[in-house]
Backbone bond lengths (Angstrom), bond angles and torsions (degrees), N, CA, C in turn:
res aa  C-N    CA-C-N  psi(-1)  N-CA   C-N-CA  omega(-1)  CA-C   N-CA-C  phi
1 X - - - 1.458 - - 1.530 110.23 -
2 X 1.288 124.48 -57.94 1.537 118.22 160.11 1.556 89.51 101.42
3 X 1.838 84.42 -159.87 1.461 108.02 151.33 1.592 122.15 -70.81
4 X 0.933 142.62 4.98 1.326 136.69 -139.00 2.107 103.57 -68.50
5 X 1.689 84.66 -41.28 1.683 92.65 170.46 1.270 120.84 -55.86
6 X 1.091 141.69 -4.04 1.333 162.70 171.33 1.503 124.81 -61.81
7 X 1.544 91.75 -49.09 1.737 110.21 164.90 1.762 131.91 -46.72
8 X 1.244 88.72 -53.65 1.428 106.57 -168.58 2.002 97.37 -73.78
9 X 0.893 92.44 -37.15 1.931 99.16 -172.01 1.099 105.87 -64.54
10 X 1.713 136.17 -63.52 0.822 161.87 -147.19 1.855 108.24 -86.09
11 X 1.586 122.12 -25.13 1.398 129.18 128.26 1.170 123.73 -46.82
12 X 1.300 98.34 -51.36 1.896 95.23 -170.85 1.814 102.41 -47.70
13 X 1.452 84.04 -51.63 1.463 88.99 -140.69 1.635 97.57 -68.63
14 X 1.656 135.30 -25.57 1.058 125.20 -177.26 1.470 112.52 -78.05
15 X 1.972 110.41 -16.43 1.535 107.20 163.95 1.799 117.87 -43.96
16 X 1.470 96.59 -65.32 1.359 105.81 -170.85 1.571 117.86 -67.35
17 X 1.445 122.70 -22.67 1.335 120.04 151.50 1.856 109.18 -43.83
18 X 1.453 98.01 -74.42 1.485 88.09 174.21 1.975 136.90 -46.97
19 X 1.214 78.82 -31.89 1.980 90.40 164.96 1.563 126.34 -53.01
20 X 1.531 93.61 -49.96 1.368 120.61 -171.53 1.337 101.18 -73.56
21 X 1.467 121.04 -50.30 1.838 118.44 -172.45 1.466 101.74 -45.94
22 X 1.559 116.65 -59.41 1.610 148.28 -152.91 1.308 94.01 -62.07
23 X 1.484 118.63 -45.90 1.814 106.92 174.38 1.296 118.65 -80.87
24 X 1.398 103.86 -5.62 1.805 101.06 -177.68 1.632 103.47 -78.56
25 X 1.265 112.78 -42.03 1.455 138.12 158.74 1.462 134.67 -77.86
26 X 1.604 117.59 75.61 1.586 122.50 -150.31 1.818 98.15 -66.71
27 X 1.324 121.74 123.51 1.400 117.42 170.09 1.410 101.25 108.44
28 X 1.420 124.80 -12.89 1.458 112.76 -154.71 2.183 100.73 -91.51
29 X 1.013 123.14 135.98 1.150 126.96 165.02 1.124 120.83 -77.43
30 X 1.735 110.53 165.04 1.041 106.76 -172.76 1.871 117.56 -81.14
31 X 1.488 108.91 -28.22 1.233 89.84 149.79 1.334 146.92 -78.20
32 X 1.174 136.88 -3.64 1.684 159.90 117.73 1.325 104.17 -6.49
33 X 1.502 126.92 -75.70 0.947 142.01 153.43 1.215 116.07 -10.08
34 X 1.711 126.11 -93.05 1.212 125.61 159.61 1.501 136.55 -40.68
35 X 1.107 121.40 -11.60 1.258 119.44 -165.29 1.452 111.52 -110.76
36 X 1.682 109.99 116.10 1.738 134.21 -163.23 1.376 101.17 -52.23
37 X 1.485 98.99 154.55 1.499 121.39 -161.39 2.172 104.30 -57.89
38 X 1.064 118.92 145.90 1.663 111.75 173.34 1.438 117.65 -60.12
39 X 1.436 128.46 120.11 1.469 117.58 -176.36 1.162 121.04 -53.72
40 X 1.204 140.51 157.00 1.578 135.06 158.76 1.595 109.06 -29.02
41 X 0.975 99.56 154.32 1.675 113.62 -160.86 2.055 98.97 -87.44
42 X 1.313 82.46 -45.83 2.136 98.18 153.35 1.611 120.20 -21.27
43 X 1.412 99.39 -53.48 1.351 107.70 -175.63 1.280 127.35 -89.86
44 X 1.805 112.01 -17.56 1.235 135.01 169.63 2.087 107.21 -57.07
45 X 1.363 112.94 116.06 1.594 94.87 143.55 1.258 110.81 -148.56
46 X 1.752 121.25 143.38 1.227 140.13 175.47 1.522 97.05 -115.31
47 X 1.868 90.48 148.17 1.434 99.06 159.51 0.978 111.14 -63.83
48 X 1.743 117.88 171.12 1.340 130.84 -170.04 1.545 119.68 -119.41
49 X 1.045 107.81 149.37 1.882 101.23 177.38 1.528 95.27 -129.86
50 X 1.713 110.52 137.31 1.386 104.94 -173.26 1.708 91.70 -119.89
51 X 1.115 132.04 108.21 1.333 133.98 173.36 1.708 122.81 -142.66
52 X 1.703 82.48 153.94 2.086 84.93 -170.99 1.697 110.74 -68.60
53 X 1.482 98.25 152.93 1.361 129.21 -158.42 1.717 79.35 -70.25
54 X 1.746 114.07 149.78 1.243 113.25 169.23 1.076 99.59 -89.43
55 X 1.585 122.69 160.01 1.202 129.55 -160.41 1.358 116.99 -108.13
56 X 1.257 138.42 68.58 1.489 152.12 -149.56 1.595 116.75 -106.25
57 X 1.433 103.97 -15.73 1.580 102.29 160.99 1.870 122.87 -165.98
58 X 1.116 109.01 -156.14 1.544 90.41 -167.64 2.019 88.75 -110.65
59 X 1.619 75.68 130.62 1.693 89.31 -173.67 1.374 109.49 -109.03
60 X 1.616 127.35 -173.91 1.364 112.08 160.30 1.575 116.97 -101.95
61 X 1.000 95.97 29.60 2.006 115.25 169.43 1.146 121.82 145.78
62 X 1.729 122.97 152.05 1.269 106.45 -159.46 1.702 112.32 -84.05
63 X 1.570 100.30 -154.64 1.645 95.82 -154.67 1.729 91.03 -133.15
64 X 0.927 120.74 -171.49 1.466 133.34 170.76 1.962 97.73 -172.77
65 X 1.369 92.08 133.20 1.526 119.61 -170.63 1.780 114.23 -97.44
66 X 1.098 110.35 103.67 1.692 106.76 157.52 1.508 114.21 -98.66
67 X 1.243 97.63 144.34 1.538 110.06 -172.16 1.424 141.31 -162.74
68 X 1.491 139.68 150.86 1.171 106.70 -164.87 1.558 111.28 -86.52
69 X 1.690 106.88 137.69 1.434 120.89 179.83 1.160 110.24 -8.16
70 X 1.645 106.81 -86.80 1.483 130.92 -144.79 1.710 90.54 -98.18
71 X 1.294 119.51 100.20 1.312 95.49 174.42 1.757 130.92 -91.36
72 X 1.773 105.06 5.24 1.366 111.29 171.32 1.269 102.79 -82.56
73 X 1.524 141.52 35.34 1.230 112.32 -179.13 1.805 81.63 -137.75
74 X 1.202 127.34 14.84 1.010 124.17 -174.41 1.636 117.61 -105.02
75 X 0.973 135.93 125.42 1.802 149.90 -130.74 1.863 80.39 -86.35
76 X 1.204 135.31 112.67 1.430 142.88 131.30 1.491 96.74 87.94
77 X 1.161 111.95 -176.82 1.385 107.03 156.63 1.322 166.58 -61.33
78 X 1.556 136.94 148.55 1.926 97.97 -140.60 1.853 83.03 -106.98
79 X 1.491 98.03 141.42 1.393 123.55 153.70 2.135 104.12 -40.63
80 X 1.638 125.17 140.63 0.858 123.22 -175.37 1.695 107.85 -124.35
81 X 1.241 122.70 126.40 1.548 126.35 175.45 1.360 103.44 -105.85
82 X 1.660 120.83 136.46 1.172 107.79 153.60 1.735 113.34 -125.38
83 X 1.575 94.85 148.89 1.711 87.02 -172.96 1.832 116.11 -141.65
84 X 1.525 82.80 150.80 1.796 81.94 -158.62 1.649 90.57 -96.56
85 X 1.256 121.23 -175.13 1.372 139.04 -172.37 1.613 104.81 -118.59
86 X 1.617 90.62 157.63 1.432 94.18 173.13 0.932 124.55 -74.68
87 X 1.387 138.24 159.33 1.868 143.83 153.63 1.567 79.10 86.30
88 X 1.466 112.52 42.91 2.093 98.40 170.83 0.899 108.13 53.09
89 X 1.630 160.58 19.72 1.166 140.88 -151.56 1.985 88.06 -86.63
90 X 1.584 98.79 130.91 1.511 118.08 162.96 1.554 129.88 -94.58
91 X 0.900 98.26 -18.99 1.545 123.39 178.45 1.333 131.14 -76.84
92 X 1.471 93.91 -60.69 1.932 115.03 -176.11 1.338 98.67 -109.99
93 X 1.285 115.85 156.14 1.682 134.73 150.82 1.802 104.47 -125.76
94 X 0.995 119.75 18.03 1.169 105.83 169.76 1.478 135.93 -56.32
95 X 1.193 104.42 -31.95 1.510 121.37 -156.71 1.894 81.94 -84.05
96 X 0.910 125.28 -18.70 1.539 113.60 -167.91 1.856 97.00 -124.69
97 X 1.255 114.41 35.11 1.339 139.32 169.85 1.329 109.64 -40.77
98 X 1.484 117.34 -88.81 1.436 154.31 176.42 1.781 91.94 -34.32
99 X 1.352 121.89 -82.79 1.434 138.08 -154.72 1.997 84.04 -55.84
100 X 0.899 130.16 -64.66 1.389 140.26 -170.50 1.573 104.79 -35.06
101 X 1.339 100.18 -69.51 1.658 112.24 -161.40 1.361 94.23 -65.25
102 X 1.568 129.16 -33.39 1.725 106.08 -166.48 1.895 117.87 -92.59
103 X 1.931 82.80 -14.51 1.443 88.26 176.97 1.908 104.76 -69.49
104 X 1.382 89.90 -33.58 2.136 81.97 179.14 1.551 94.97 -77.28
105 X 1.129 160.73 -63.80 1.600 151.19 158.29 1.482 103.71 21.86
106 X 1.582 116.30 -56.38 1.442 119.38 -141.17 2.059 92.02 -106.31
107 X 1.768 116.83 36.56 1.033 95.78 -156.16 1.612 153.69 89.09
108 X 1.006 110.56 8.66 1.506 131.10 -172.87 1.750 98.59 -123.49
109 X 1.378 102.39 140.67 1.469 113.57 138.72 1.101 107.47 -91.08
110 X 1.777 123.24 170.50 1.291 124.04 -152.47 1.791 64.43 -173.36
111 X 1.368 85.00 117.55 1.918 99.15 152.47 1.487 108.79 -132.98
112 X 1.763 104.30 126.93 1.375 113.32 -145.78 1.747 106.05 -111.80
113 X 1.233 138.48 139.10 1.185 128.71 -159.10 1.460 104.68 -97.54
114 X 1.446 133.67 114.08 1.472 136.83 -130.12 1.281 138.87 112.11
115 X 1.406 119.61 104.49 1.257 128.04 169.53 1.914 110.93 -11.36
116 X 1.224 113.48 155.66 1.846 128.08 162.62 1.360 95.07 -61.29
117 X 1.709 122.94 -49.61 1.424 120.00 -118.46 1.562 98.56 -129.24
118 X 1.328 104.56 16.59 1.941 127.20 -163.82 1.563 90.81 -96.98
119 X 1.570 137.57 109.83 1.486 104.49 171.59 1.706 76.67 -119.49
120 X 1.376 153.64 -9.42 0.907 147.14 -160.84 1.587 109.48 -61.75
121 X 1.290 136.16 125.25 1.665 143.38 -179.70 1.386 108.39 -94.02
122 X 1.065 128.42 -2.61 1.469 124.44 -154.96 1.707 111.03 -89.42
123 X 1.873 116.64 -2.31 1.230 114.85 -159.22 1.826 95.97 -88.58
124 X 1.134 91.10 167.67 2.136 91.16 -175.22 1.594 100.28 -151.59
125 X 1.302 114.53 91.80 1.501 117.44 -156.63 1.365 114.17 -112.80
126 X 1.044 145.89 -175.62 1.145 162.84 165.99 1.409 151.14 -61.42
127 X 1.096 147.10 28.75 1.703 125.27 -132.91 0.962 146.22 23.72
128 X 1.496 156.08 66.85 0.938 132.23 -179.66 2.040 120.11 -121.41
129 X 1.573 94.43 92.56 1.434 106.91 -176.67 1.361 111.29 -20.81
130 X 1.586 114.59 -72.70 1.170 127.71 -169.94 1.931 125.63 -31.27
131 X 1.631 84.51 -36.78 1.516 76.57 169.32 2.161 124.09 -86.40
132 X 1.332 89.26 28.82 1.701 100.80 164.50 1.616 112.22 -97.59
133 X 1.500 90.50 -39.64 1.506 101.06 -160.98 1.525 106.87 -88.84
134 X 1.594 116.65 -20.11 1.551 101.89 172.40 1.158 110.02 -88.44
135 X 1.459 129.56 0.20 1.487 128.10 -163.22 1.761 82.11 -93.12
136 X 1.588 126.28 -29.38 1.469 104.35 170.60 1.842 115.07 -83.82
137 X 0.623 106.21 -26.29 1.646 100.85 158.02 1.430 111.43 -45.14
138 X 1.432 105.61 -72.22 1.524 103.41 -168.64 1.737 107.45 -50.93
139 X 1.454 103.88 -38.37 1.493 92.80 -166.66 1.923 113.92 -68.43
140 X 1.532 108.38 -7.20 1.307 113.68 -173.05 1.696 106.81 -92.68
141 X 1.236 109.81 -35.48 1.264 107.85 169.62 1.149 112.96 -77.34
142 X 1.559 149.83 -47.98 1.508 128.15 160.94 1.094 112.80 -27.49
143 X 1.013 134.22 -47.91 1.613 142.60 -142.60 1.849 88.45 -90.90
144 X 1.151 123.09 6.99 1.798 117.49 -168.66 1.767 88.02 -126.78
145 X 1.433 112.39 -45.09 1.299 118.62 -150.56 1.830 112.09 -85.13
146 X 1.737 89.96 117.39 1.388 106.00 153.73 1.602 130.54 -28.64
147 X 1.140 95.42 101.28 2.155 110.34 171.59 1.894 91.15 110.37
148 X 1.177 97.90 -23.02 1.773 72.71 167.60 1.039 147.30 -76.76
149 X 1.570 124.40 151.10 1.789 131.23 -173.16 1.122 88.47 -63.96
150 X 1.517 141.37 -47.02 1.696 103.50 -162.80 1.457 86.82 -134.86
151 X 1.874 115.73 90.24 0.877 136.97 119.88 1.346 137.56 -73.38
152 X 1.515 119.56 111.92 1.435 110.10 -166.90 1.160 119.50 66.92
153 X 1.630 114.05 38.45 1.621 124.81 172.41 1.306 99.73 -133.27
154 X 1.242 125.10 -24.00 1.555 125.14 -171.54 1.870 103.40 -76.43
155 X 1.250 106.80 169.42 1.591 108.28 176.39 1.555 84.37 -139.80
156 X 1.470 131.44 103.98 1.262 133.19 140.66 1.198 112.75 -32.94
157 X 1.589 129.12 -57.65 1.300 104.33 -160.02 1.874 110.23 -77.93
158 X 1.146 110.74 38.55 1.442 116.38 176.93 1.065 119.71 -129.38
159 X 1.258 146.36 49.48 1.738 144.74 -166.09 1.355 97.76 -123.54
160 X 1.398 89.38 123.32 1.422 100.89 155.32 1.922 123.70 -132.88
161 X 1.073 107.89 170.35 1.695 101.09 -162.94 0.958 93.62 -128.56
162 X 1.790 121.43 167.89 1.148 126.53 -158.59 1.548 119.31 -179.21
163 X 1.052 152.73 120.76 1.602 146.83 -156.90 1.498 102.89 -157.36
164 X 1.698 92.32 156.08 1.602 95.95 -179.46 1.877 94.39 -127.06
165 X 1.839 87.37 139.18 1.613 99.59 -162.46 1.490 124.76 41.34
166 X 1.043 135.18 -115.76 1.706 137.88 -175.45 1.448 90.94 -38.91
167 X 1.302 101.64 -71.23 2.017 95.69 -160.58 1.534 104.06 -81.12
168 X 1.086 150.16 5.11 1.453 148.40 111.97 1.900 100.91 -20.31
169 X 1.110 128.48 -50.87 1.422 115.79 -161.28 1.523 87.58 -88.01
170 X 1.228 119.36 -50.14 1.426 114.14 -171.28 2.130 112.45 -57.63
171 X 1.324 92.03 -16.84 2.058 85.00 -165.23 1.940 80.13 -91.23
172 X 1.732 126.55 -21.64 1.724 108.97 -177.01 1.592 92.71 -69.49
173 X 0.977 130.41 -52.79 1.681 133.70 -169.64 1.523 116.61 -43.66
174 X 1.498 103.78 -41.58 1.195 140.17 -151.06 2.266 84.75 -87.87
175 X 0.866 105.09 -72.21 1.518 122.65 174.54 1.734 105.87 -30.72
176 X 0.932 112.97 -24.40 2.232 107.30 179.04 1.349 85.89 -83.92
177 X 1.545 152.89 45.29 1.297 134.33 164.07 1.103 87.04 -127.80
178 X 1.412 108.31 137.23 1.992 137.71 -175.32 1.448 94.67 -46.82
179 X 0.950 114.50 -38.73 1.615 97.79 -157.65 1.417 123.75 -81.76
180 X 1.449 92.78 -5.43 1.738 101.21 179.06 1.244 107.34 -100.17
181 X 1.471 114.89 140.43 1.690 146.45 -166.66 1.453 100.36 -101.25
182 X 1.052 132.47 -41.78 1.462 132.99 -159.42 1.512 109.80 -152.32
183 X 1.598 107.07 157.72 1.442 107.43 170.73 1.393 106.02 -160.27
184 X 1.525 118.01 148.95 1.399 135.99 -170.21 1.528 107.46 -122.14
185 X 1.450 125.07 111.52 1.759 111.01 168.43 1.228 100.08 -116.67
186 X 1.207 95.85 117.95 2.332 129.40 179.22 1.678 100.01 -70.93
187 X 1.313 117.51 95.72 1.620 103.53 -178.80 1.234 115.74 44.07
188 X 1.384 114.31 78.46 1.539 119.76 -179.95 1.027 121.76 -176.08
189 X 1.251 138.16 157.49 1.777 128.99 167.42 1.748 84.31 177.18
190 X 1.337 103.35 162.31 1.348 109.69 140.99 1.614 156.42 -34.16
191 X 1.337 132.23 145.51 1.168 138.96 -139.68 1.846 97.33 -107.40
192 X 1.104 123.84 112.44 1.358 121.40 158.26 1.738 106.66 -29.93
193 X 1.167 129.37 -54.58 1.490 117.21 -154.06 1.414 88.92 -105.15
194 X 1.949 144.82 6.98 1.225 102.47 -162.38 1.276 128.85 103.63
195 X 1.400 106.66 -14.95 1.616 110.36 -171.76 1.423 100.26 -77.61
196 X 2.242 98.14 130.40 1.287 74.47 164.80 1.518 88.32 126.04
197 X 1.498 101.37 -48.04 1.406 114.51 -170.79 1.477 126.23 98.71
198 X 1.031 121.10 4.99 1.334 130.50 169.37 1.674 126.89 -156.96
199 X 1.468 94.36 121.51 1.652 94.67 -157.99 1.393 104.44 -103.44
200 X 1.427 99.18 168.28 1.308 116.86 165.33 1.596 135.43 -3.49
201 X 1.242 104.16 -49.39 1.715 124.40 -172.27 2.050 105.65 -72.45
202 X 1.878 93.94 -7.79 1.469 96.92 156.45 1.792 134.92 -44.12
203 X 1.820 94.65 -50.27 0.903 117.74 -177.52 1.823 137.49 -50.42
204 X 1.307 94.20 -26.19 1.528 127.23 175.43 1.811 98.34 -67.39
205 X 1.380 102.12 -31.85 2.245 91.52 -165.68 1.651 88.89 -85.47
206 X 1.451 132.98 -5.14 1.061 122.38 -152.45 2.211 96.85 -69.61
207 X 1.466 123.41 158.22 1.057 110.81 172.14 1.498 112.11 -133.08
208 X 1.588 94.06 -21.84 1.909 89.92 175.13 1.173 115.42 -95.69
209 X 1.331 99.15 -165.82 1.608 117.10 -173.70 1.612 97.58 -77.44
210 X 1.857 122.65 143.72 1.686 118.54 -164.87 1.347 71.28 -125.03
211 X 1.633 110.41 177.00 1.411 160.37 159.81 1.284 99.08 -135.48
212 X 1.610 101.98 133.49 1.041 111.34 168.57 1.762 98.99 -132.06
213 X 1.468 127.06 138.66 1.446 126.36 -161.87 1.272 91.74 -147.63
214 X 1.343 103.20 121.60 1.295 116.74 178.63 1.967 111.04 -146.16
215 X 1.776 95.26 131.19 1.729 92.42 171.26 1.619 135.56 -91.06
216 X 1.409 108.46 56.78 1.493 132.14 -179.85 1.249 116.13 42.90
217 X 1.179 100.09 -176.57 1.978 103.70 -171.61 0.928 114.27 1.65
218 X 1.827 130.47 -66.73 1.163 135.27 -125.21 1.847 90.95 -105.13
219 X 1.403 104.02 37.88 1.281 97.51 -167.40 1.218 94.95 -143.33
220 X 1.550 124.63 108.82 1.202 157.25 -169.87 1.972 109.50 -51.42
221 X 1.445 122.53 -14.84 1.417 142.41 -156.05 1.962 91.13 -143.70
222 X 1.595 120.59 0.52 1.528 99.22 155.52 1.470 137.23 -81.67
223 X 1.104 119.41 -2.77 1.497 128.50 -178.54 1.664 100.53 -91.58
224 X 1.464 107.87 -33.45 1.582 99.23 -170.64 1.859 88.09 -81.77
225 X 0.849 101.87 -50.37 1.958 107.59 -169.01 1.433 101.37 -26.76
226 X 1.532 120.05 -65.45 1.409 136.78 -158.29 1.726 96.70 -80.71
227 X 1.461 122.51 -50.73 1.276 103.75 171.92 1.491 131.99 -61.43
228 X 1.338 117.98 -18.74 1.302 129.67 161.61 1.223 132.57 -61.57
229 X 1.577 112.84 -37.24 1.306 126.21 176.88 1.497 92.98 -69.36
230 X 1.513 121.78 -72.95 1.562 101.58 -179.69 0.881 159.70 -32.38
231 X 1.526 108.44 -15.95 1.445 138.64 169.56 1.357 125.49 -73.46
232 X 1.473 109.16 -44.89 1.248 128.90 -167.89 1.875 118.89 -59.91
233 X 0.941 112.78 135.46 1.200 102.50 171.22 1.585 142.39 -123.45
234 X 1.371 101.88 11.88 1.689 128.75 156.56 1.526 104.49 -79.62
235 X 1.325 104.52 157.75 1.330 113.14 164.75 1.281 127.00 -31.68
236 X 1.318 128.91 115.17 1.571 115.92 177.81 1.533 105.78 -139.90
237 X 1.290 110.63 174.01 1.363 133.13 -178.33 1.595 106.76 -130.26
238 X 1.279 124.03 143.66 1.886 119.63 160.78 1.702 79.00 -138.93
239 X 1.637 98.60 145.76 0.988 140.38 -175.02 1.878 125.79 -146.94
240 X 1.192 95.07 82.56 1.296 115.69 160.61 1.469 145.48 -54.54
241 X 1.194 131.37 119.09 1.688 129.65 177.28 1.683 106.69 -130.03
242 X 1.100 119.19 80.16 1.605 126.99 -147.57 1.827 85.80 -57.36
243 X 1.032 123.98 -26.11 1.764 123.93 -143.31 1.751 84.34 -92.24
244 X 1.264 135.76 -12.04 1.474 142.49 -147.18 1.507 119.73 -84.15
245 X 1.852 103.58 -30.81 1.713 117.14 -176.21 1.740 119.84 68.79
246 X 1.036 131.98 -148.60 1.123 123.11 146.60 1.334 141.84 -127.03
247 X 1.802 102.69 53.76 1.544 124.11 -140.04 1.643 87.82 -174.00
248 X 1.237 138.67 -34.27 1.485 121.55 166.31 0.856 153.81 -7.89
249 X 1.805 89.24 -89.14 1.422 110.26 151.40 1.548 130.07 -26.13
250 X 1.383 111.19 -61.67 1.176 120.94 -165.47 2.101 118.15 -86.02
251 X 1.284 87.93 -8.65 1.411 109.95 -168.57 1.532 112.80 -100.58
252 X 1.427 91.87 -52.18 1.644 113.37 -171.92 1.298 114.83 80.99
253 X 1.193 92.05 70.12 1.902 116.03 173.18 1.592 126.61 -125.10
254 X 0.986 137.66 112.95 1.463 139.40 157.96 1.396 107.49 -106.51
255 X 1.937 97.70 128.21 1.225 113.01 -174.58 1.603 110.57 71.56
256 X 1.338 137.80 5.08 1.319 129.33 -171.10 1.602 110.93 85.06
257 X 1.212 111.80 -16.60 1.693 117.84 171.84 1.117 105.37 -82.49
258 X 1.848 122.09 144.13 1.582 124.94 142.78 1.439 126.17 -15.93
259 X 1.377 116.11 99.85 1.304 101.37 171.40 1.778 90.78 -148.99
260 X 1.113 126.27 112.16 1.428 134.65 133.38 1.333 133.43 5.39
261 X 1.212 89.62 -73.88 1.705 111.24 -150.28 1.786 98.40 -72.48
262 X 1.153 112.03 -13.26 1.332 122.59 175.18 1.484 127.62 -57.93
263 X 1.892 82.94 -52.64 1.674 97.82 174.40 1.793 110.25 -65.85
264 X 1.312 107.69 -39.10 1.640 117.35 177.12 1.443 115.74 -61.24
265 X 1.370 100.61 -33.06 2.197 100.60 170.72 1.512 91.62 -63.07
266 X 1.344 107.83 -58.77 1.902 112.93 -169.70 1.523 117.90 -29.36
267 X 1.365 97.03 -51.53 1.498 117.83 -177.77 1.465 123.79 -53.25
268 X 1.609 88.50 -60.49 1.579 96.02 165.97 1.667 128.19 -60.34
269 X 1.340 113.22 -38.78 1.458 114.85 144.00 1.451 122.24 -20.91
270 X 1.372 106.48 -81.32 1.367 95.81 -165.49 1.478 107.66 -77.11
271 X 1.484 131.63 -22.28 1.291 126.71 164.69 1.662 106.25 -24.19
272 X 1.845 94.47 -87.91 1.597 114.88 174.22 1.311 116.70 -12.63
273 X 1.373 107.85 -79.41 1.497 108.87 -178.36 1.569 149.62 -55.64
274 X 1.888 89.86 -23.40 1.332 99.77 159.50 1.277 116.25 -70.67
275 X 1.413 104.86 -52.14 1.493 114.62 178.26 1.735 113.46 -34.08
276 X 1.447 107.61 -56.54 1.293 109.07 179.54 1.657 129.10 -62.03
277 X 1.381 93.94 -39.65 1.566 112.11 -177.64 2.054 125.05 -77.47
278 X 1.434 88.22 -7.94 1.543 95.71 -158.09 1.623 99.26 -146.11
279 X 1.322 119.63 -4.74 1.369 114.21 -158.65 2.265 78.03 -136.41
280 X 0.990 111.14 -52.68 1.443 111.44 178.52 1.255 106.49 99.29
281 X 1.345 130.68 7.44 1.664 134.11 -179.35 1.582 103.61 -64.49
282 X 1.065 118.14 148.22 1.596 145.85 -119.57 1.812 80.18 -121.87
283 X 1.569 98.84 -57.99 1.386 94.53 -177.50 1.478 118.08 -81.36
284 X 1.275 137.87 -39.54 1.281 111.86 149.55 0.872 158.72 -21.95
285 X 1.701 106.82 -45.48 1.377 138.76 139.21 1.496 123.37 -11.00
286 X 1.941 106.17 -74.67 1.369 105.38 170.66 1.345 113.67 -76.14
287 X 1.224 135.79 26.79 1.548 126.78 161.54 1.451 110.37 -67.96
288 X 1.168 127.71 -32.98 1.580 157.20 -133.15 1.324 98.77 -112.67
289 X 1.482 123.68 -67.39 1.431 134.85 -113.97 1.920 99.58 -148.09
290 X 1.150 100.72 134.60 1.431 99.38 179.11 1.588 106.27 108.39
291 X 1.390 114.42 135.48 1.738 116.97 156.73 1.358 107.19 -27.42
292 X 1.291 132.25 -74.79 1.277 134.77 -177.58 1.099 120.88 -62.07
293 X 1.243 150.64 5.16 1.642 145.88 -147.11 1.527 104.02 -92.25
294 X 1.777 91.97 133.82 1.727 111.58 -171.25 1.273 123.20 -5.54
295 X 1.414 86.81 -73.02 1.962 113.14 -172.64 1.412 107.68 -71.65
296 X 1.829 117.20 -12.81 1.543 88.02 -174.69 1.889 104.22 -82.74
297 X 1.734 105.76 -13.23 1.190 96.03 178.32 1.562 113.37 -105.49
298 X 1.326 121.90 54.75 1.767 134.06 176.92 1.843 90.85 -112.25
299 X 1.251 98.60 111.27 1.875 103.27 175.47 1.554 113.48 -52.35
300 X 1.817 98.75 130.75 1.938 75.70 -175.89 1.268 92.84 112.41
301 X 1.721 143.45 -8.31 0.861 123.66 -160.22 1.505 110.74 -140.12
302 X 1.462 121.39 131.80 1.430 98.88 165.10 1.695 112.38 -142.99
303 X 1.483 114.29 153.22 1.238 127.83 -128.58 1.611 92.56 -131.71
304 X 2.162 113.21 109.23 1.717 80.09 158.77 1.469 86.34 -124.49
305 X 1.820 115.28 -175.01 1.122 111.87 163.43 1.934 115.35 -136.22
306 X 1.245 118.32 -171.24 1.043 111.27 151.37 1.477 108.82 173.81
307 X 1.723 105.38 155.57 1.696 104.90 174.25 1.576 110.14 97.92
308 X 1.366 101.62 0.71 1.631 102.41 -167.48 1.768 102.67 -100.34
């Protein structure tokens, strides 16, 4: 006879373990249940597909899409970033090429404000919020619409926006609309007087958690960066790389010299933070946050927080 009585009990009892988790967790299955936490988004990489936004309604400019390749091989639904360019550019996203394609690499869609077929840099534009907020429209209606690749791949309730300098001011403006979870300003913040056309008193509609990233002194958007963060009164982060300018990041420069590894801290930045802000990973999280957190110990770097 043995153990054999052992069997039947020892089901029971891991049934009702599983019963019990599933009601602690309304909706959650039992494979849900079982199935290990999502790795850092860090560790995630997919090839990339960089292609123009289909054109399904009248926007305030078009878009160009990074994304991951294969998207049946990709775990649930993808978290969505959208990001504007510096100097307003409406046209091109080129110049924010590189940062785009690796931030979708790590898991992200990325709907980018700019033609596919725009490589021209030369435009120097204006504000215009709206093109944050229709690029989340568009991304909600793909995500509904019949014959599309990422039908029923998008997660609305995950957008976050994001711009470097000019469109940094345009994705904070852009950020008082419900639908955004998160926000990142790339060398940017608001204008003491207004310049620009939209002041300070922005900061008050803000509701999520901000980043503010800025490359110190020598960075034309650090006085607004740091005065912005002070203002703010949601959760925020400022994140400093004094050696960075306000062209680093995106360039991969320390000190105005070639340097790489700059754009790759950058990267991981905004990886991290989406990850943390929109994805809820624990370890992303401490990249940010904590005595110990990642980035506060990456040389080159300095880290405050508050509100969290």
């Amino acid at each position: 006879m043995g153990n054999a009585w052992l069997k039947p009990a020892l089901v029971a009892a891991v049934t009702a373990l599983v019963a019990v988790t599933a009601a602690v967790v309304p909706g959650t299955t039992e494979a849900e249940v079982a199935a290990p936490p999502a790795p850092p988004a860090s560790e995630v990489f997919h090839p990339v597909v960089r292609e123009a936004a289909a054109k399904t309604g009248d926007y305030a400019a078009e878009y160009t899409v990074y994304r991951p390749a294969d998207l049946d091989r990709v775990r649930g639904r993808l978290p969505v970033v959208v990001f504007g360019n510096g100097a307003c550019r409406h046209t091109s996203n080129d110049e924010l090429l590189t940062l785009e394609t690796l931030l979708a690499a790590h898991g992200f869609v990325v709907v980018a404000v700019g033609g596919f077929a725009e490589p021209a840099l030369t435009e120097n534009g204006s504000p215009v919020p709206a093109v944050i907020t229709d690029a989340i429209t568009w991304a909600e209606r793909e995500n509904g619409r019949w014959g599309s690749e990422l039908r029923d791949k998008l997660d609305p309730r995950r957008i976050g926006v994001a711009g470097h300098s000019c469109g940094g001011l345009e994705a904070l403006v852009a950020a008082a609309d419900p639908r955004v979870k998160s926000v990142l300003s790339l060398d940017s913040g608001f204008f003491a007087d207004g310049t620009l056309g939209y002041g300070r008193e922005n900061l008050r509609n803000l509701h999520t958690p901000v980043l503010f990233a800025d490359g110190g002194p020598g960075d034309v958007a650090y006085a607004n960066s740091g005065e912005n963060y002070d203002l703010v009164t949601v959760p925020a982060v400022r994140a400093t790389n004094a050696a960075a300018g306000h062209t680093g990041f995106v360039y991969g420069q320390r000190g105005e010299l070639p340097d790489p590894s700059v754009r790759e801290e950058a990267v991981r930045v905004l990886v991290a933070w989406f990850d943390f802000t929109l994805n809820g990973n624990r370890t992303a999280r401490g990249y940010f946050l904590g005595a110990g957190c990642g980035l506060c110990g990456t040389p080159g770097w300095t880290v405050t927080s508050k509100n969290f």
